[in-house]
Biopython code that builds the backbone (N, CA, C, O; Angstrom):
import numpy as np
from Bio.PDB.StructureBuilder import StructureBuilder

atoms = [
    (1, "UNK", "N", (97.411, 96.312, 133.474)),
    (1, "UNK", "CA", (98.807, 96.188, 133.234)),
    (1, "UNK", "C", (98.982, 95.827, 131.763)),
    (1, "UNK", "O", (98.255, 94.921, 131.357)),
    (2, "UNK", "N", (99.951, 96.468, 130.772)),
    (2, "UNK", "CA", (100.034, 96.295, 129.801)),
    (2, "UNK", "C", (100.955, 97.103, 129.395)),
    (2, "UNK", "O", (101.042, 98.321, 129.553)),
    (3, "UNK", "N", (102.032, 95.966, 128.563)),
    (3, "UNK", "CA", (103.434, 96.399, 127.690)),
    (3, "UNK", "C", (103.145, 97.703, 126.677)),
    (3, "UNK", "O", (102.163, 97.876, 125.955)),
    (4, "UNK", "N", (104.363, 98.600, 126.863)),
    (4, "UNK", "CA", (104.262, 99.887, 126.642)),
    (4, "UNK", "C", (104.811, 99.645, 125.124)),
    (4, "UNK", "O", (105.885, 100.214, 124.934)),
    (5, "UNK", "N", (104.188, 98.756, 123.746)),
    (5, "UNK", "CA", (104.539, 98.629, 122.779)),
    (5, "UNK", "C", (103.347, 98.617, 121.887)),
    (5, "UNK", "O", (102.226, 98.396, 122.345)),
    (6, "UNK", "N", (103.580, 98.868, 120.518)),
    (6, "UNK", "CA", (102.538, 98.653, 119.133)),
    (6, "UNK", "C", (101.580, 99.939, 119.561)),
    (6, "UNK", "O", (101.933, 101.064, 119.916)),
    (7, "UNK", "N", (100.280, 99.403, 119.412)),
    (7, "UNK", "CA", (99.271, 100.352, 119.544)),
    (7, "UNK", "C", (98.635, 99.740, 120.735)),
    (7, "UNK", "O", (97.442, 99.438, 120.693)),
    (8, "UNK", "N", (99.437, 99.512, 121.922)),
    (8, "UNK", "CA", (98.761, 99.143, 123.615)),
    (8, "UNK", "C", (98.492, 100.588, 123.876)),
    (8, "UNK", "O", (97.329, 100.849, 124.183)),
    (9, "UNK", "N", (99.299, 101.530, 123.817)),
    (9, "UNK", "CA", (99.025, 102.532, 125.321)),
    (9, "UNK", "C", (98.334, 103.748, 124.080)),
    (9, "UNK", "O", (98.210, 104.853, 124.607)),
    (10, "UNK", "N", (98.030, 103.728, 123.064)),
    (10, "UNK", "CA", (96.854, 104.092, 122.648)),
    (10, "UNK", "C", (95.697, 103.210, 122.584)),
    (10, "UNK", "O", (94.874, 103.578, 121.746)),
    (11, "UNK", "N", (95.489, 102.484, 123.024)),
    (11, "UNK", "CA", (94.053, 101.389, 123.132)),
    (11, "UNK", "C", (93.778, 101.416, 124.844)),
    (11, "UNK", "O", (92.692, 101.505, 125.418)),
    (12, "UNK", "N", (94.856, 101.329, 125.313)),
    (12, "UNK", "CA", (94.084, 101.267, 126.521)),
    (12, "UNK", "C", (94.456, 102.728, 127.472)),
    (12, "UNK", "O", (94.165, 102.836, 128.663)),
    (13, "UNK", "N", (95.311, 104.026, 126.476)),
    (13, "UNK", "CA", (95.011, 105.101, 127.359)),
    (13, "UNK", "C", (96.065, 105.050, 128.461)),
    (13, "UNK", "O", (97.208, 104.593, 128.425)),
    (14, "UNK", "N", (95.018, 105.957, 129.990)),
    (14, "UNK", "CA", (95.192, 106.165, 130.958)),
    (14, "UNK", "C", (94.225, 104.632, 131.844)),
    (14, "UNK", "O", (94.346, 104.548, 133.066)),
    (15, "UNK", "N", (93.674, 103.961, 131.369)),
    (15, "UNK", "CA", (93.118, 102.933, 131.801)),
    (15, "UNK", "C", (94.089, 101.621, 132.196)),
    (15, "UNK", "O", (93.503, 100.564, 132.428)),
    (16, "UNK", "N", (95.337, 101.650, 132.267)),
    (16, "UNK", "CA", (96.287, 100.786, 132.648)),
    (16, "UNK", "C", (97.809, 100.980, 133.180)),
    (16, "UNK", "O", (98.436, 101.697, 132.400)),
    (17, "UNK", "N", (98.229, 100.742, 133.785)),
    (17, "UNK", "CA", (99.817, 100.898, 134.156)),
    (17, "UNK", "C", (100.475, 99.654, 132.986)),
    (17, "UNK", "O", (100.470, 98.429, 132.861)),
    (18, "UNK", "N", (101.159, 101.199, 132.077)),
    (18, "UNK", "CA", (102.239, 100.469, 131.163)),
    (18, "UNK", "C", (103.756, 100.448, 131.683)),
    (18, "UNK", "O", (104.282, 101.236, 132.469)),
    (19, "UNK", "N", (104.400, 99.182, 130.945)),
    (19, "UNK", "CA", (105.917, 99.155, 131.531)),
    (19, "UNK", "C", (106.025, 98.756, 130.064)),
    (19, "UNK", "O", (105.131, 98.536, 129.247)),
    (20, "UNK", "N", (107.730, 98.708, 129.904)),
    (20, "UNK", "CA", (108.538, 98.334, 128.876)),
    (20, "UNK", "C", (108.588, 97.149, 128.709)),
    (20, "UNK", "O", (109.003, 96.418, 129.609)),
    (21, "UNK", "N", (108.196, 96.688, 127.569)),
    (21, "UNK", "CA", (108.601, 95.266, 127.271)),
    (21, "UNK", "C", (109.785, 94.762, 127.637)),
    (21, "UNK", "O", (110.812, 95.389, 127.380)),
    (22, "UNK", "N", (109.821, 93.552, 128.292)),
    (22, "UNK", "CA", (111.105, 93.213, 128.282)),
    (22, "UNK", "C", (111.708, 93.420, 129.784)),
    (22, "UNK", "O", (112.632, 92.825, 130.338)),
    (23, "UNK", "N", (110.716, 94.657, 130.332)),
    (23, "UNK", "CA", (111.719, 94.948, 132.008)),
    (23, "UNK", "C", (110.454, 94.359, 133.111)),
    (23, "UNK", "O", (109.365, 94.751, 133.528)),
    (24, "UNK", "N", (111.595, 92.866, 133.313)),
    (24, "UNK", "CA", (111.026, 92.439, 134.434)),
    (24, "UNK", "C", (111.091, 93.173, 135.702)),
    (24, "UNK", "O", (110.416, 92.705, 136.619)),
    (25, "UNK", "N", (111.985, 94.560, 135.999)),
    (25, "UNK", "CA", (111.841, 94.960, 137.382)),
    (25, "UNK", "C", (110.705, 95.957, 137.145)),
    (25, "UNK", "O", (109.973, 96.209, 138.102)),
    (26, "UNK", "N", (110.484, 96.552, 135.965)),
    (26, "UNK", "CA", (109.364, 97.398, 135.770)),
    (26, "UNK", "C", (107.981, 96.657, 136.373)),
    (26, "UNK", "O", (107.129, 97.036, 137.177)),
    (27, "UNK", "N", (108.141, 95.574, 135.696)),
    (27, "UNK", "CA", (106.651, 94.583, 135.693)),
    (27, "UNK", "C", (106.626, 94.589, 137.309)),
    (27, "UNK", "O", (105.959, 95.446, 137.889)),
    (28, "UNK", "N", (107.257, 93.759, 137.924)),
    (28, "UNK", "CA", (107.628, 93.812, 139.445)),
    (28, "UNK", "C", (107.199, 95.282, 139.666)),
    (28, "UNK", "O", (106.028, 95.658, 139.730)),
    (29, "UNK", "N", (107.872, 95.761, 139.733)),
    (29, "UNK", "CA", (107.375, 97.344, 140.915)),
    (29, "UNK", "C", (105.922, 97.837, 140.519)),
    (29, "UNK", "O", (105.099, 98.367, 141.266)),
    (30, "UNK", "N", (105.789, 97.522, 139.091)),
    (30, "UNK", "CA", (104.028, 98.222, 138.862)),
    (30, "UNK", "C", (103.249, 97.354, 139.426)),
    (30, "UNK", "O", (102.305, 97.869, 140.025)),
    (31, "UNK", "N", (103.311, 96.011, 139.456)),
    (31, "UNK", "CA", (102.329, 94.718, 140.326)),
    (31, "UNK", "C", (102.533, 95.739, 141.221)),
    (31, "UNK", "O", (101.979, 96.837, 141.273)),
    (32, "UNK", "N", (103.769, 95.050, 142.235)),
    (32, "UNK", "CA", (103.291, 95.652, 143.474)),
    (32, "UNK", "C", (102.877, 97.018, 144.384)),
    (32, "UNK", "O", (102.470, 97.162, 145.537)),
    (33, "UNK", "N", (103.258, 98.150, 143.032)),
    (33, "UNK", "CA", (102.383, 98.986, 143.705)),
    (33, "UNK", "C", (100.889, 99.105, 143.361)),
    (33, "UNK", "O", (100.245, 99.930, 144.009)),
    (34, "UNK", "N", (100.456, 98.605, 142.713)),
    (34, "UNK", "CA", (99.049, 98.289, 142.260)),
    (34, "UNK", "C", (98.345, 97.356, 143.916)),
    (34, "UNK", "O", (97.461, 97.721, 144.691)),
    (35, "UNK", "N", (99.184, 96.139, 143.918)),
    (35, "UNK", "CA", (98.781, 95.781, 145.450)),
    (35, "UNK", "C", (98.810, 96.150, 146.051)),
    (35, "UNK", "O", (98.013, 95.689, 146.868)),
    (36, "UNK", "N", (99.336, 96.952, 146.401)),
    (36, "UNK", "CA", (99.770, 98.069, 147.842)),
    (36, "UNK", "C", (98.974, 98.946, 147.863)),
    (36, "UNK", "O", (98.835, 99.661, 148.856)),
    (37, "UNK", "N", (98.070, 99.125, 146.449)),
    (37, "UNK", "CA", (97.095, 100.499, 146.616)),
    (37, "UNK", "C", (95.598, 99.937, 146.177)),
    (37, "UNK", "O", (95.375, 99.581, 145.020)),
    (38, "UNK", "N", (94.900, 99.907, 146.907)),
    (38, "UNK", "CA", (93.316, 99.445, 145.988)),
    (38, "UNK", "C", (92.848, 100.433, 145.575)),
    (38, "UNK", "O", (92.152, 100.239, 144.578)),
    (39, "UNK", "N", (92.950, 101.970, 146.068)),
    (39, "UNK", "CA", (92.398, 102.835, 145.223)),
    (39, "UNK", "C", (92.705, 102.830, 143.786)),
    (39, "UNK", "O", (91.862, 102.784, 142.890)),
    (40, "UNK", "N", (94.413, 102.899, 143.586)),
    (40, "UNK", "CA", (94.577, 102.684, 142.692)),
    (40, "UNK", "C", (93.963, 101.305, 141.701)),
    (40, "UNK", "O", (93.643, 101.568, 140.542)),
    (41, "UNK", "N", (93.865, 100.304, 142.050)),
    (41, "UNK", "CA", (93.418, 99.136, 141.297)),
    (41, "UNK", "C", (91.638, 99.411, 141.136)),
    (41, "UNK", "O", (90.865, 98.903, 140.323)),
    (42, "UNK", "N", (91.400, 100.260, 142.075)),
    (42, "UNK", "CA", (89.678, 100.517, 141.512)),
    (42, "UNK", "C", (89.610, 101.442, 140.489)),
    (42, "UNK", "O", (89.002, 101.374, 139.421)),
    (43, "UNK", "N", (90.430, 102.470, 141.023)),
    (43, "UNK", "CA", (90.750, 103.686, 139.179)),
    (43, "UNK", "C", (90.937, 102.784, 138.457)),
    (43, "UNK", "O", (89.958, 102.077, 138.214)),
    (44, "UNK", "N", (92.013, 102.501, 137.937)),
    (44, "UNK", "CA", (92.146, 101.943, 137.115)),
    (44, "UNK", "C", (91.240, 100.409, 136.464)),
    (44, "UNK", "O", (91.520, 99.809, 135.426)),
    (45, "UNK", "N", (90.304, 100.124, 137.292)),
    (45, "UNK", "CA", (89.215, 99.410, 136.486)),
    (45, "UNK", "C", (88.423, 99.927, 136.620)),
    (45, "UNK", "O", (87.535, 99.103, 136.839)),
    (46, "UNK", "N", (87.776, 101.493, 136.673)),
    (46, "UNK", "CA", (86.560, 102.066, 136.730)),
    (46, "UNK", "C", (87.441, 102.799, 135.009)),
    (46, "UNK", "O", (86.764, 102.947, 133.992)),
    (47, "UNK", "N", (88.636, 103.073, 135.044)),
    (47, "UNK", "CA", (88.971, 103.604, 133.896)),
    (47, "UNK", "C", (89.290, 102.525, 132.461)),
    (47, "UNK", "O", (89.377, 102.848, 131.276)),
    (48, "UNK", "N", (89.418, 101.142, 133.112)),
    (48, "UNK", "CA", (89.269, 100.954, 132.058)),
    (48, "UNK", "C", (87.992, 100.328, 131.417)),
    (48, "UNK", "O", (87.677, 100.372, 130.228)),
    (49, "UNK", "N", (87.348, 99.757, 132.407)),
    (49, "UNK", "CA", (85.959, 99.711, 131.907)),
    (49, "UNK", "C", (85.001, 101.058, 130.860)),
    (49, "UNK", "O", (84.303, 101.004, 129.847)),
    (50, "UNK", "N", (85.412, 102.049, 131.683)),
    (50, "UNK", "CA", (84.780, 103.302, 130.473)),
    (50, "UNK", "C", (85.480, 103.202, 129.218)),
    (50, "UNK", "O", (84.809, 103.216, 128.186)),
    (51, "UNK", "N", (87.103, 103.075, 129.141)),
    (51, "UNK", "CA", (87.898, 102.884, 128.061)),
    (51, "UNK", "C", (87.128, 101.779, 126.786)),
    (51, "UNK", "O", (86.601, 102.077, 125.714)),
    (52, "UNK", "N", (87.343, 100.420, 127.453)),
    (52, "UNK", "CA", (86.563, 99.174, 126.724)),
    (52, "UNK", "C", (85.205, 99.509, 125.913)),
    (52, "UNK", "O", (84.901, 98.937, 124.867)),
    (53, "UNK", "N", (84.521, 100.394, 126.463)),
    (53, "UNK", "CA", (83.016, 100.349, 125.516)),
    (53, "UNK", "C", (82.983, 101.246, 124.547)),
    (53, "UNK", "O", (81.945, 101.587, 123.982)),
    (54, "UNK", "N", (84.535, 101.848, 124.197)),
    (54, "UNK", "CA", (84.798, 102.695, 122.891)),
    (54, "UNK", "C", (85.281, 102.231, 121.995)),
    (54, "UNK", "O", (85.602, 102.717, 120.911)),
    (55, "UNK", "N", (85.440, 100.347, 122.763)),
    (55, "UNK", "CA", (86.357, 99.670, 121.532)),
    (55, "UNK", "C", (85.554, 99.156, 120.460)),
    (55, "UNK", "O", (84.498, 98.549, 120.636)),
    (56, "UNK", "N", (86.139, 99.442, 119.201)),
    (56, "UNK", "CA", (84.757, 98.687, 118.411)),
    (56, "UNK", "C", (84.615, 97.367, 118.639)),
    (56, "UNK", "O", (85.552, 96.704, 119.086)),
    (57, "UNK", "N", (83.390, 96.824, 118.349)),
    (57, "UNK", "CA", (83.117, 95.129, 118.435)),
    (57, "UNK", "C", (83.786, 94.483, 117.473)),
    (57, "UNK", "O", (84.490, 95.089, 116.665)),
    (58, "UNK", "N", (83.688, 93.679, 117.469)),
    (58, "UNK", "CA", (84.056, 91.965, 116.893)),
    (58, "UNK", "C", (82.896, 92.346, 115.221)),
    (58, "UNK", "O", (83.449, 91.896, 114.217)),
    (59, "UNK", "N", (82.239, 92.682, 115.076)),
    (59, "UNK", "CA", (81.224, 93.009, 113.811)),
    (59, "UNK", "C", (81.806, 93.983, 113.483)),
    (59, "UNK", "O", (82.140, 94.048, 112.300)),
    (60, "UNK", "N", (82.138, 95.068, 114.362)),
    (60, "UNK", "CA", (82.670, 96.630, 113.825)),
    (60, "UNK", "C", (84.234, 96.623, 112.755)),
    (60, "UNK", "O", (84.632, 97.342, 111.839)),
    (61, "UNK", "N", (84.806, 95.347, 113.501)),
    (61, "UNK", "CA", (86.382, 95.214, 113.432)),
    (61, "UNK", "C", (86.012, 94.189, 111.680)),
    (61, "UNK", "O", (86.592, 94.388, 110.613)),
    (62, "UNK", "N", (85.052, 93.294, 111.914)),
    (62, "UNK", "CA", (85.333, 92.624, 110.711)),
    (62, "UNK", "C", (84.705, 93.591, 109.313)),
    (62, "UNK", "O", (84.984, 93.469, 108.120)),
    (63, "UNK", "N", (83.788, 94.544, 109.982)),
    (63, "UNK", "CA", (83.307, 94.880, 108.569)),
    (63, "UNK", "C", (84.360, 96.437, 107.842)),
    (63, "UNK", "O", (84.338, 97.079, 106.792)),
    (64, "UNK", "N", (85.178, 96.471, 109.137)),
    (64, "UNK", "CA", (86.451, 97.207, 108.568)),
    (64, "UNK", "C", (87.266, 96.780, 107.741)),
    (64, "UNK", "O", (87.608, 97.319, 106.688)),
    (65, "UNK", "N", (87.761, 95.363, 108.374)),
    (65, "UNK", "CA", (88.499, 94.888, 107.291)),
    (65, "UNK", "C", (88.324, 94.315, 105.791)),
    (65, "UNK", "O", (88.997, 94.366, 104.761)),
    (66, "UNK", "N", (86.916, 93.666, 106.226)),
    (66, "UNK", "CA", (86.183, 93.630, 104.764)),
    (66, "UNK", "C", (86.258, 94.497, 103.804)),
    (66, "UNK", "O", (86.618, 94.211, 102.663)),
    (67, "UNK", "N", (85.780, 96.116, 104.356)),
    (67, "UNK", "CA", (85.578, 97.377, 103.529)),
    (67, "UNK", "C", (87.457, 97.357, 103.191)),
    (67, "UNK", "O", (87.747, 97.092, 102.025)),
    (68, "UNK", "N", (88.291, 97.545, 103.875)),
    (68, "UNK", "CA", (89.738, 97.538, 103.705)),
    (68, "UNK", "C", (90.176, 96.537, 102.463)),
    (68, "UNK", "O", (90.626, 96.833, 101.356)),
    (69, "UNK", "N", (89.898, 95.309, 103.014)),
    (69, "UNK", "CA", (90.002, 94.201, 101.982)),
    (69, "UNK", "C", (89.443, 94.597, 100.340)),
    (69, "UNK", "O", (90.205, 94.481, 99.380)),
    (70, "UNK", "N", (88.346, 94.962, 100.229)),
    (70, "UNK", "CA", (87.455, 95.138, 99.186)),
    (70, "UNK", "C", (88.314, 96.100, 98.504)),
    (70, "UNK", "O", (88.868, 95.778, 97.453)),
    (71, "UNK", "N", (88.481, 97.360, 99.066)),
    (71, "UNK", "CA", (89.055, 98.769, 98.359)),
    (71, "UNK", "C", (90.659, 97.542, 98.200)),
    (71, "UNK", "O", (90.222, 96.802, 97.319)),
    (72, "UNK", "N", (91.461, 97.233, 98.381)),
    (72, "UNK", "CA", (92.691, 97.240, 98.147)),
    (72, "UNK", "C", (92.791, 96.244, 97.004)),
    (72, "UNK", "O", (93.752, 96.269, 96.234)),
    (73, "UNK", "N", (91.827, 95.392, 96.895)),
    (73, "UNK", "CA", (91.592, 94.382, 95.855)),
    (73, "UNK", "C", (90.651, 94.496, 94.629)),
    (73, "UNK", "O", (90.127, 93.570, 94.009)),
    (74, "UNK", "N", (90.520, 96.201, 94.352)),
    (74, "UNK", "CA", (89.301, 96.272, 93.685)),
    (74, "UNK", "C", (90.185, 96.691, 92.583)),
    (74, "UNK", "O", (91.276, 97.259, 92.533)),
    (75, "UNK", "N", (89.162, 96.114, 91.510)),
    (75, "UNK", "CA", (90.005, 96.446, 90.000)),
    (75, "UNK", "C", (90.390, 97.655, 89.886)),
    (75, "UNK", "O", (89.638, 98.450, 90.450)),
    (76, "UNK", "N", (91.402, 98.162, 89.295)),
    (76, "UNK", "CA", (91.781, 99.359, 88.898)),
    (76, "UNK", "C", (91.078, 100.538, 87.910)),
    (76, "UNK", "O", (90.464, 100.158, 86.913)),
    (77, "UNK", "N", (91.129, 101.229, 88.057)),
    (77, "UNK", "CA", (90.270, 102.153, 87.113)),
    (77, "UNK", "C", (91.317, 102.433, 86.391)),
    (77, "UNK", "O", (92.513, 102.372, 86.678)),
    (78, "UNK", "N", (90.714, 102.786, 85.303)),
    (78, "UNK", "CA", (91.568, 103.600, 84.236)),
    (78, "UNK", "C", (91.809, 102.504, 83.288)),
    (78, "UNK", "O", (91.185, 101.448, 83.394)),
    (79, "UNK", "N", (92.830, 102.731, 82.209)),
    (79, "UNK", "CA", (93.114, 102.036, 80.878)),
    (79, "UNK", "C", (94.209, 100.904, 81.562)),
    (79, "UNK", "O", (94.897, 101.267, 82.517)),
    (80, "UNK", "N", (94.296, 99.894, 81.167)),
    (80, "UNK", "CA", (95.218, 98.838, 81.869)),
    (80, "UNK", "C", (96.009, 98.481, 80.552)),
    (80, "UNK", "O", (96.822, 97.557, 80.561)),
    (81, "UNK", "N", (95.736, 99.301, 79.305)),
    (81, "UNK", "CA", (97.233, 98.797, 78.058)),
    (81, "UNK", "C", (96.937, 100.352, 77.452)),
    (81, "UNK", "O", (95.941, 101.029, 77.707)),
    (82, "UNK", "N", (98.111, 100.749, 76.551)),
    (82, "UNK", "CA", (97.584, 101.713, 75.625)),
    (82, "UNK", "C", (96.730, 101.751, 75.079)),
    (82, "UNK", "O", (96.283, 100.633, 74.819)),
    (83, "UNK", "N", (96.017, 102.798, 74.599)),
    (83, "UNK", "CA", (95.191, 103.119, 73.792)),
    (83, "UNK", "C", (95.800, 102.726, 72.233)),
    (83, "UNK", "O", (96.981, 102.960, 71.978)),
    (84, "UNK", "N", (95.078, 102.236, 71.428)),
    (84, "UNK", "CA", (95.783, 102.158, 70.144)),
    (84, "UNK", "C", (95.219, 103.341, 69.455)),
    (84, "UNK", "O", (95.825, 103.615, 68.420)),
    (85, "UNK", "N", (94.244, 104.103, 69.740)),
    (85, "UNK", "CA", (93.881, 105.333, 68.771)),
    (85, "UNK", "C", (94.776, 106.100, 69.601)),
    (85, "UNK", "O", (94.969, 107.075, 68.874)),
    (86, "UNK", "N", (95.392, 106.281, 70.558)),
    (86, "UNK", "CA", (96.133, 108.006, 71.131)),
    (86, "UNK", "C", (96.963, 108.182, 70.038)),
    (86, "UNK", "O", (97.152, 107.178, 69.351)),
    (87, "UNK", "N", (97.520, 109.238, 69.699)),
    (87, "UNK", "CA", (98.606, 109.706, 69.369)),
    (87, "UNK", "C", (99.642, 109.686, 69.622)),
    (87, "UNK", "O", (99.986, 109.895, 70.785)),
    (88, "UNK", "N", (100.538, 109.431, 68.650)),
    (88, "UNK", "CA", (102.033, 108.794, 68.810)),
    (88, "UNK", "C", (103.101, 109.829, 68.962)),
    (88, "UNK", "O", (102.918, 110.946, 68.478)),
    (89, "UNK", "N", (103.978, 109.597, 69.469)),
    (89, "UNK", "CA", (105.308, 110.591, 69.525)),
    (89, "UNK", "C", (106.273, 110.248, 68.978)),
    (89, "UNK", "O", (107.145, 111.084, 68.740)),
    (90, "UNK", "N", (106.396, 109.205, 68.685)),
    (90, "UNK", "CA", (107.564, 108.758, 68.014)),
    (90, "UNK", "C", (108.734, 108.098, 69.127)),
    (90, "UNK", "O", (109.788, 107.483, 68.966)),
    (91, "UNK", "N", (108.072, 108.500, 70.161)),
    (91, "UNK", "CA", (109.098, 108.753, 71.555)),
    (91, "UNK", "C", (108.866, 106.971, 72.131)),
    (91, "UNK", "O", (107.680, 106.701, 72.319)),
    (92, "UNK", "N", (109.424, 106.320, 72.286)),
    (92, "UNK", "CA", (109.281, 104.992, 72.681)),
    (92, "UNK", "C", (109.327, 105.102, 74.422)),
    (92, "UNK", "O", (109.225, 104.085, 75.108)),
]
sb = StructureBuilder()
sb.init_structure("model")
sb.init_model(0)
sb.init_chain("A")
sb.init_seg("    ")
for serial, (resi, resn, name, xyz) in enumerate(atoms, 1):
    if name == "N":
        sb.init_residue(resn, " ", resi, " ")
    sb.init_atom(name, np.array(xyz, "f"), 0.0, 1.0, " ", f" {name:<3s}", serial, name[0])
structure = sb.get_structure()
């Protein structure tokens, strides 16, 4: 079970019954038809268990953001004032 917002129902797929944030009769009717059905509640943890082991790890996730972190904070290339030898235009 999981709110049908952000990046939920691409992370967890077909591996969960999503509802709308916010709608308690949604939440209500997906519980209880989930109780009412065990097939359904075994799909859906045979699906999301296969789902889960595509998620990256806890190492995978930090050395993303690291690499992310690094590139967005890395000095700039190129000239950071004019050149005093270029050529002038006169043009301010």
């Amino acid at each position: 079970m999981a709110t049908a917002v952000g990046g939920l129902p691409e992370l967890v797929g077909d591996a969960a019954a999503l509802v709308p944030a916010g709608d308690v009769d949604a939440l209500d009717a997906a519980v209880r038809a989930l109780l009412d059905d065990p097939a359904a509640r075994a799909e859906l943890g045979r699906r999301g268990a296969e789902r889960a082991v595509t998620w990256p790890t806890e190492a995978d996730t930090v050395a993303a953001l690291t690499a992310l972190y690094a590139e967005l904070t890395a000095a700039p290339t190129g000239p950071t004032a004019p050149d005093p030898r270029a050529p002038r235009t006169g043009h301010r």
